[in-house]
C-alpha positions as CSV (number, residue, x, y, z in Angstrom):
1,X,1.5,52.6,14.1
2,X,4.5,52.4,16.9
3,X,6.1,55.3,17.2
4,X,9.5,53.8,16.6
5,X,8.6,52.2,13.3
6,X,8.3,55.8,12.2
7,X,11.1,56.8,14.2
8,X,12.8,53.8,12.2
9,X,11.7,54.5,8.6
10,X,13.1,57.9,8.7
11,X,16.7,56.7,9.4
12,X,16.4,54.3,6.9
13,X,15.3,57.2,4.7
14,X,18.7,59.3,5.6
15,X,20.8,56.9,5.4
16,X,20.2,56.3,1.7
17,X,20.1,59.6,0.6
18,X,20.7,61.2,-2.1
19,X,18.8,57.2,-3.3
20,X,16.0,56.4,-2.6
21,X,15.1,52.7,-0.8
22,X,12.4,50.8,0.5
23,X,11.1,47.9,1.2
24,X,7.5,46.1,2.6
25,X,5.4,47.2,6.3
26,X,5.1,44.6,8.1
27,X,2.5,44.2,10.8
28,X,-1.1,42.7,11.8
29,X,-4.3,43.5,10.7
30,X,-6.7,44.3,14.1
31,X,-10.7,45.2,14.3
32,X,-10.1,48.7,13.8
33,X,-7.4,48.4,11.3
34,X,-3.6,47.6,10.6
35,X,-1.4,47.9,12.9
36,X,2.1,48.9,11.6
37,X,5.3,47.2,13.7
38,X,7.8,48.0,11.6
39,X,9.4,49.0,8.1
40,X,11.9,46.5,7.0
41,X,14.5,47.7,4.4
42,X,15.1,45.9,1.0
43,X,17.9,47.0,-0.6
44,X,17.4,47.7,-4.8
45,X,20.4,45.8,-6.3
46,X,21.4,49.3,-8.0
47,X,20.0,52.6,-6.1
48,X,18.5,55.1,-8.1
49,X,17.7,58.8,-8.0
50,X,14.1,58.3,-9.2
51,X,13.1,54.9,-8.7
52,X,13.1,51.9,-6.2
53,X,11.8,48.8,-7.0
54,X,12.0,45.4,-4.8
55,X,14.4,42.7,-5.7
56,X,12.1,39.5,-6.9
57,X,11.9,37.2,-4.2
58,X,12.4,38.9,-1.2
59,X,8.8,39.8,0.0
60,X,7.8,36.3,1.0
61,X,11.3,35.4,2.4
62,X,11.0,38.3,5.0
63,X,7.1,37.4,5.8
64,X,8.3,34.2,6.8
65,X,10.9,34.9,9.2
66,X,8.8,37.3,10.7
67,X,6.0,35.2,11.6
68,X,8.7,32.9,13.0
69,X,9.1,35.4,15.3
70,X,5.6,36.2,16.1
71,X,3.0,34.9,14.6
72,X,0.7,38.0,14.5
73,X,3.0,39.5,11.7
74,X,2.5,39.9,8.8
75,X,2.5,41.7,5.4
76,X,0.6,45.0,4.7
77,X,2.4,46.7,1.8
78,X,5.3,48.6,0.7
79,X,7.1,51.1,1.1
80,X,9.8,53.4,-0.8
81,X,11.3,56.9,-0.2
82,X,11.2,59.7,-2.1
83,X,13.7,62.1,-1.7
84,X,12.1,65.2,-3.3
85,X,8.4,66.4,-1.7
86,X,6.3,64.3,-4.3
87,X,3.0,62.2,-4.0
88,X,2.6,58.8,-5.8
89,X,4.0,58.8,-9.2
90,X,2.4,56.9,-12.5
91,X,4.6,53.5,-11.2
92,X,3.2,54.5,-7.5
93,X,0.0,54.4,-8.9
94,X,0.1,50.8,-10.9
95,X,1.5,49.1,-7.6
96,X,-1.4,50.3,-5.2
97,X,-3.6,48.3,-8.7
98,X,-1.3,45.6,-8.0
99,X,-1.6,46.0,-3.9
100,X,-5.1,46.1,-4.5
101,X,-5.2,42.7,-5.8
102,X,-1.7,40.8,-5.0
103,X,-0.4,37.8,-3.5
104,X,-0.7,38.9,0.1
105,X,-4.5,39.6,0.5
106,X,-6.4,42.3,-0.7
107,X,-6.3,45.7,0.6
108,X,-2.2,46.5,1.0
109,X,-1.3,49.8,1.1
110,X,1.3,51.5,-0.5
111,X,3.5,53.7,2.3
112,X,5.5,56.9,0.8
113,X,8.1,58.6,3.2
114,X,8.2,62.1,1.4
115,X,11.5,64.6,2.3
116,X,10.0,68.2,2.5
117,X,11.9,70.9,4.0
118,X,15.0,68.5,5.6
119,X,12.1,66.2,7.2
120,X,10.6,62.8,6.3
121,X,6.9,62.4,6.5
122,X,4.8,59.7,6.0
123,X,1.9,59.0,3.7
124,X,-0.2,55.9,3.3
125,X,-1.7,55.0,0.4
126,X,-4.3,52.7,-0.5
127,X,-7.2,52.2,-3.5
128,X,-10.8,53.6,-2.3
129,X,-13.8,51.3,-3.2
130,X,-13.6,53.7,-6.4
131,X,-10.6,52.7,-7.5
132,X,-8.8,56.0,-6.9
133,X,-5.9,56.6,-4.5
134,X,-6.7,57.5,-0.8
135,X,-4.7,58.9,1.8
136,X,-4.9,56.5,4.8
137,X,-5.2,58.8,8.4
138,X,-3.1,57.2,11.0
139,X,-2.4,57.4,14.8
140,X,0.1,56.2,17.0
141,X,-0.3,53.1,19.3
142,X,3.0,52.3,20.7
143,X,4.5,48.6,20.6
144,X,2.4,45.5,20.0
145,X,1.3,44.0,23.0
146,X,3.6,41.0,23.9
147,X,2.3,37.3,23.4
148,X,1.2,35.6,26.5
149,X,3.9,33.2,26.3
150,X,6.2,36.4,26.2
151,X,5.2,36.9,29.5
């Protein structure tokens, strides 16, 4: 993950508060595993407390105009806040089944930016080969390398 896509989800995260928001990860999938770029921001038509759900639609629209863009990018989950320290709740839980199986590929992760103690942190989430949740480790890799005609 670049460290400003962290950098960047955690002033999304503020800037909502006391709501929660969220949106989809968008990045590219290497030998070793996904590489996250960035955290894009859907706004819920009505913020809630509790809940955050993304507005029908919108998922494939912001694929698209990212791999306009670059054509490495891509879509490797979702994301949502919660403003309380929690982990995945029961409607966390049913969209890592649908993550699991969804439009996009198979595999998508589910990415919870937890407040605890005035700071955000960052889980990821994804479906074991069991079929229970797993906590995804993750490191920092700094910006994606620029395309050759970018250069």
């Amino acid at each position: 993950m670049s460290e400003g896509a962290l950098a960047e989800v955690r002033t999304l995260a503020d800037r909502a508060l006391p709501f929660e928001t969220g949106g989809i990860v968008l990045g590219t999938l290497t030998a070793t595993g996904a590489w996250i770029t960035t955290f894009v921001e859907v706004p819920a038509a009505t913020p809630h407390l509790t809940r955050f759900r993304i507005p029908a639609g919108r998922t494939h629209q912001i694929v698209v105009e990212a791999k306009a863009s670059d054509e490495r990018i891509g879509y490797l989950g979702d994301w949502h806040t919660h403003p309380a320290d929690s982990g995945p709740s029961h409607i966390d839980l049913a969209t890592l089944q649908d993550l699991a199986v969804g439009t996009f590929g198979r595999r998508r992760f589910l990415a919870l930016v937890r407040r605890s103690d005035s700071r955000w942190f960052l889980d990821l989430w994804i479906l074991s080969r069991l079929r229970r949740p797993a906590r995804l480790p993750y490191e920092f890799s700094g910006p994606l390398p620029l395309l050759d005609a970018d250069r």
